[in-house]
N, C-alpha and C positions, 0 to 999 in steps of 0.2 A: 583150531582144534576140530573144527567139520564146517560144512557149507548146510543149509537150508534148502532144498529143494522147494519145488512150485508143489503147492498143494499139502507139503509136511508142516506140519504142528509143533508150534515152540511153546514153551514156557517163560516169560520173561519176568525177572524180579529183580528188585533194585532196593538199594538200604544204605545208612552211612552207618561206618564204623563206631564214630565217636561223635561226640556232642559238636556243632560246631565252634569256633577259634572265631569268635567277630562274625564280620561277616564271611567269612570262607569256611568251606567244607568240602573232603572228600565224598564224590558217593560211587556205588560199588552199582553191577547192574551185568547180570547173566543170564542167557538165554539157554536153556534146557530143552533136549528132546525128547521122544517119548518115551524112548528107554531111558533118561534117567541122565544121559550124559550130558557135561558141559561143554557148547559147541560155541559159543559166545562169551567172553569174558573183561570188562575192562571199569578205568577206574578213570574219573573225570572230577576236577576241580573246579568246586561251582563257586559265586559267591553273592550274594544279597546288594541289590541298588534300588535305591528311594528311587520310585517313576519318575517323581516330579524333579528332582533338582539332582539325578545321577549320579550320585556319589555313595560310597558302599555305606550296607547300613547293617548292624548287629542281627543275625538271625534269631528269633523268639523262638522260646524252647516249643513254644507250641506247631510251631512252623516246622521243626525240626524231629518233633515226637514220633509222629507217622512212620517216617523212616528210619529211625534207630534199629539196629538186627538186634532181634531179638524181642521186639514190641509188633503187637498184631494189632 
């Protein structure tokens, strides 16, 4: 949708759509210029792993709060 020049100014914001599924979750994340336009836009598949023993683990709403659109 546009390129970033050296020295120009983005906006970057990021949010999931919905609650996470387990441990997996979409999140959303677009970078804006300073007029307003969308020049960055894309959609990434994250999902939850216990450090210690690797294996995916339930995301807590609380973990997940932050970025729900629509929650500040």
């Amino acid at each position: 949708r546009g390129n970033v020049k050296l020295g120009e100014h983005v906006t970057a914001r990021t949010w999931i759509e919905k609650p996470p599924k387990g441990a997996q979750f979409d999140r959303r994340v677009e970078f804006v210029n300073a007029a307003g336009k969308t020049i960055v836009s894309a959609n990434t598949t994250w999902a939850m792993l216990d450090r210690a023993s690797g294996r995916l683990m339930r995301v807590r709403d609380e973990v997940a709060a932050p970025f729900l659109e629509g929650q500040e």
